[in-house]
C-alpha positions in Angstrom: 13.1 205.1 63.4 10.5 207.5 65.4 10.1 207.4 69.5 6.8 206.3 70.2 7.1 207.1 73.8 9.0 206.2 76.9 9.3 202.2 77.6 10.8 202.4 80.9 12.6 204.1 83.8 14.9 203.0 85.7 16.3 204.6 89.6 18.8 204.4 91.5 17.6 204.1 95.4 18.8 203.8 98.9 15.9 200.7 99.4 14.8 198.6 96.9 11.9 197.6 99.1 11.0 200.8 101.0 11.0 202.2 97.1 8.6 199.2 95.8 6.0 199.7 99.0 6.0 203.5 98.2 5.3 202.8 94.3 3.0 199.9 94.7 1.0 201.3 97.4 0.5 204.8 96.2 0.5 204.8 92.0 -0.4 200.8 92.2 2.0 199.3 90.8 2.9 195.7 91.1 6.2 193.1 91.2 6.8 191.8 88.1 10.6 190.6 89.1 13.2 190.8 91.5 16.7 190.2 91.6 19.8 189.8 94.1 20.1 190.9 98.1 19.4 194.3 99.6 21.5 196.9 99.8 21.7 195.5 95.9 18.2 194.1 95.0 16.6 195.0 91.7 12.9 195.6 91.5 11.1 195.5 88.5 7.5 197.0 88.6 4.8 197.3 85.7 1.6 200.0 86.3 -1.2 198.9 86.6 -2.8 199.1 83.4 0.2 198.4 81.1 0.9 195.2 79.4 4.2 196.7 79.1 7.5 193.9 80.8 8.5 196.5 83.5 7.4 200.6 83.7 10.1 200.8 86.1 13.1 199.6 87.5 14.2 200.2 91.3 18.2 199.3 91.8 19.0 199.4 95.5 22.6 201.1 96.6 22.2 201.0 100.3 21.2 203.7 103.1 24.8 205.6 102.6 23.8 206.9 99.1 23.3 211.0 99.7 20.4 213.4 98.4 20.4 213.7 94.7 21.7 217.2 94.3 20.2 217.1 90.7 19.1 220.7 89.7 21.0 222.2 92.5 24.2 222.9 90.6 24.5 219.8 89.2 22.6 218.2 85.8 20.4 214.9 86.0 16.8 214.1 85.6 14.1 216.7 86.6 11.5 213.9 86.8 9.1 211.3 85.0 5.4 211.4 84.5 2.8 209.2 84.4 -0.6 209.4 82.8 -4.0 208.6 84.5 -6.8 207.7 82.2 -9.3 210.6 83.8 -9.4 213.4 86.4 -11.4 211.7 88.8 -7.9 209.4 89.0 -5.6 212.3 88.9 -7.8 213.7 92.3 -7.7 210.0 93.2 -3.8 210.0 93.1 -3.0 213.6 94.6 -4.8 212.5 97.9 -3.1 209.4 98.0 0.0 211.4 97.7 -0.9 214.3 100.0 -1.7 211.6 102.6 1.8 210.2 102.6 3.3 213.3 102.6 4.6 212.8 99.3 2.9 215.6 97.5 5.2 219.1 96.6 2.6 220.2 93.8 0.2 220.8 90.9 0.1 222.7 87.8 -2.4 223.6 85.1 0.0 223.5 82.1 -3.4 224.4 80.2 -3.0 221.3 77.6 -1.8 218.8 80.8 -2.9 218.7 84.5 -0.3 217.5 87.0 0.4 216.8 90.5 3.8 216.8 91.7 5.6 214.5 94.6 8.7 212.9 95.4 9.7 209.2 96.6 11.3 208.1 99.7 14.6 209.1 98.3 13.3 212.7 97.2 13.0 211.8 93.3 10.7 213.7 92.0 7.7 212.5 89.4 4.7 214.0 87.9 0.7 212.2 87.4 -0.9 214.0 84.9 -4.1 214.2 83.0 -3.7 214.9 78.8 -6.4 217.2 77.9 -8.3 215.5 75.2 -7.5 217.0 71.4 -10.7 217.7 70.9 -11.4 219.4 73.8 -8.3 221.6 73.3 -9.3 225.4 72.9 -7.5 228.5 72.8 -8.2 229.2 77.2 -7.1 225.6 77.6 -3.5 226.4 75.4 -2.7 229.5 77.1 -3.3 228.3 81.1 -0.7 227.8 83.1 -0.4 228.3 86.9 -2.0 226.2 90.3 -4.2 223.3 89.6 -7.7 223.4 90.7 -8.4 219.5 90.2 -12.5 220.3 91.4 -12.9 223.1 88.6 -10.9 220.9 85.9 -13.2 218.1 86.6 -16.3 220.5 86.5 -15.0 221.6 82.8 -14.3 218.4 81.3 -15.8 215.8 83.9 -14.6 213.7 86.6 -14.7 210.7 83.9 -13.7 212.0 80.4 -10.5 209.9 79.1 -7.2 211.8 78.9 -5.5 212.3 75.1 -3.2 209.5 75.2 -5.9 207.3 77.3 -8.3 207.6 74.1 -6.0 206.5 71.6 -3.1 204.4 73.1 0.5 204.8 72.9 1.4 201.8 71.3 2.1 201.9 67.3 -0.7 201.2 65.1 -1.1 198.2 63.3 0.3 198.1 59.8 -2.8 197.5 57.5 -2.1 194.3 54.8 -5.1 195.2 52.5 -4.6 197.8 49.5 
């Protein structure tokens, strides 16, 4: 049975609700379910384009929980990403970001455009832009290094729908006729 692609994520937090105000007011997501009391409250969120159940799951430990030490001598998760349909969202998303002070980054991985930031409990998680297939060249392949969102959207345009954006991630449908 293939992967088609990632269903959900799920994090551990200090603050259920500090957590849900940070990923509903800066990437737009919304409540879809919550569960139990704080320190221990579950919130389930869904993006704002997905007809998915829940994109994301936020488990509350309580304010004692330390840093994630994950990467500094210790394994764990690196981060998620999330896809925005075009660049003009991507630019739309990094100053959103930067104003909350969120924003550590962004990279031109030549096929993907990214911006990097991390939550109120330092997780980190990527926003990124899918270079359309057909668009794909042999410049585009071999970039990598700072992202210039204004000169990406002056190459492709501020509109032009991301890879994934133009064809869905969800399975096709298996055809009856023969």
């Amino acid at each position: 049975m293939p992967v088609r692609g990632l269903n959900h994520a799920v994090l551990w937090v200090r603050d259920a609700d500090i957590s849900t105000r940070f990923y509903t007011e800066t990437l737009g997501f919304r409540v879809v379910a919550e569960s139990g009391e704080a320190p221990r409250k579950a919130v389930f969120l869904q993006a704002p384009e997905s007809d998915n159940d829940h994109d994301l799951g936020l488990f509350g430990i309580g304010e004692q929980a330390g840093e994630t030490k994950a990467g500094h001598g210790e394994t764990g998760l690196y981060h998620l990403a999330w896809e925005v349909p075009t660049l003009s969202d991507l630019r739309t998303v990094a100053e959103r970001l930067a104003g909350r002070g969120a924003l550590v980054g962004a990279t031109d991985h030549g096929t993907t455009k990214g911006v990097y930031a991390k939550d109120p409990d330092g997780l980190e998680f990527e926003v990124c832009w899918l270079v359309p297939h057909d668009l794909l060249d042999d410049e585009a392949r071999s970039r990598h290094g700072r992202l210039d969102i204004d000169a990406e959207i002056a190459r492709y345009g501020a509109t032009t729908q991301g890879a994934c954006a133009r064809t869905g991630h969800r399975a096709p449908t298996p055809s009856t006729a023969d």
